[in-house]
N, C-alpha and C positions, 0 to 999 in steps of 0.2 A: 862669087862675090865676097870677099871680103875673107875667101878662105870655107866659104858654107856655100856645097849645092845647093838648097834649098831656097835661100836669101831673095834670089831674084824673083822666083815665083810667087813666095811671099808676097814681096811687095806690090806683084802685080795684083793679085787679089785682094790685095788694103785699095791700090787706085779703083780696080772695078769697082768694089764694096762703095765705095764713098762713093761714084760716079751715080750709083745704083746700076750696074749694071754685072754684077758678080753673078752668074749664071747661079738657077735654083738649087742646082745637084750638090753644088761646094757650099752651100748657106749653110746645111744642119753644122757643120764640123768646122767653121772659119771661127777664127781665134782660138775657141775653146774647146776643140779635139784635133786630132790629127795631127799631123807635122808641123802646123800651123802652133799647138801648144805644146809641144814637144820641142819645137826650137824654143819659144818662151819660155820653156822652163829651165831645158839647156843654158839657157844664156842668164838666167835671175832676172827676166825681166815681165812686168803686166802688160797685156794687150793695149791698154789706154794708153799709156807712155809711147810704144812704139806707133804705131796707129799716127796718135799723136805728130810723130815726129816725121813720120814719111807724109803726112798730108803737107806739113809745112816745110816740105822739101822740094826743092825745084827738078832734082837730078838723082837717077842713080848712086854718081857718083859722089854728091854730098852725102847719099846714103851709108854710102861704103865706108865715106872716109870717117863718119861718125858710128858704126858699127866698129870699126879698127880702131878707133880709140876709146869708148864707152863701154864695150863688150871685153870681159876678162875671161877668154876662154881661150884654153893652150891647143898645141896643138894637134895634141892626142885627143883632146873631146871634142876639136873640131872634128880629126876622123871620124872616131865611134860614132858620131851624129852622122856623117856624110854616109858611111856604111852601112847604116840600119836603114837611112831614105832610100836609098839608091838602090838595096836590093832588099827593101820589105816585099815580102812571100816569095822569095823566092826558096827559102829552106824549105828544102821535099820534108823535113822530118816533122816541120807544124804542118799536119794536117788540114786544124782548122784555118788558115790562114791559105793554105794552098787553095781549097774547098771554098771559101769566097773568092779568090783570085777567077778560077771556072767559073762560079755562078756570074763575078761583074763578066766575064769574058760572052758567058754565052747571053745573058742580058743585052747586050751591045750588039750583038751580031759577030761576035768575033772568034765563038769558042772552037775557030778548028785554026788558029792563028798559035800557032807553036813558037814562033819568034816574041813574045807576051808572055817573058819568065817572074815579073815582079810587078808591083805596083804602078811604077814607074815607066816601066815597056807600058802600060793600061793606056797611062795617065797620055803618052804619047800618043800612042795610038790611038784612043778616044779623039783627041784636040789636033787627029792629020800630021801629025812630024812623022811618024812610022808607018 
C-alpha cells in the first residue's frame, strides 16, 4: 500500500484498536513499539495524527492516497523499511532475535514448523494464512 508492506496491517490494527477489539497479545507494543513505531518514525510522523486520520477515513484507498502525498519518503527508505519488516529474525547471525523467534514458535505450538524463518512467517502463521 502505498509502496509499505507494513501500511495495510497497520491500519488494520488502528480499526480493531478503536473498535475495541485489537486482540490483548498486540496492545503491549501498538503505536509505541514495534513496526508499528518504526514506520512512525520512518515516515516523521506521531501516532495521534495518523490514528487520527485513518479513524476519519472511509477507505483504504483514501488512506493510500493520503499516505502518497503527505508521507516524504523515497524509495530507498521505503525499501530499507520493507526489508527489515519482512525478514526481522530471520538473520542466523542475531542470536538473540533468532532465540525469541523459537521461544514465540515453540510458545504457540509451533516450534518444529521450519517454514517460520522470520517474524513475519510467525505473524502468518499465528493469524492462519500459513
Amino acid at each position: 500500500m502505498a509502496g509499505w508492506a507494513y501500511l495495510p496491517r497497520f491500519i488494520d490494527k488502528i480499526r480493531l484498536s478503536e473498535a475495541g477489539q485489537l486482540h490483548e497479545d498486540y496492545q503491549p507494543n501498538y503505536l509505541h513499539k514495534g513496526f508499528d513505531a518504526k514506520w512512525l518514525e520512518t515516515v516523521g510522523m506521531g501516532p495521534e495524527e495518523f490514528v487520527e486520520f485513518v479513524k476519519s477515513s472511509a477507505t483504504d484507498g483514501q488512506i493510500c492516497d493520503w499516505v502518497r502525498e503527505n508521507v516524504e519518503a523515497d524509495d530507498s527508505t521505503k525499501e530499507l523499511f520493507n526489508d527489515a519488516v519482512l525478514n526481522y529474525g530471520s538473520d542466523e547471525t542475531n542470536t538473540d532475535l533468532r532465540e525469541r523467534l523459537a521461544m514465540r514458535k515453540e510458545e504457540a505450538g509451533m516450534g518444529d514448523r521450519d517454514d517460520i524463518q522470520c517474524f513475519v512467517d510467525f505473524i502468518d502463521a499465528d493469524e492462519g494464512r500459513i
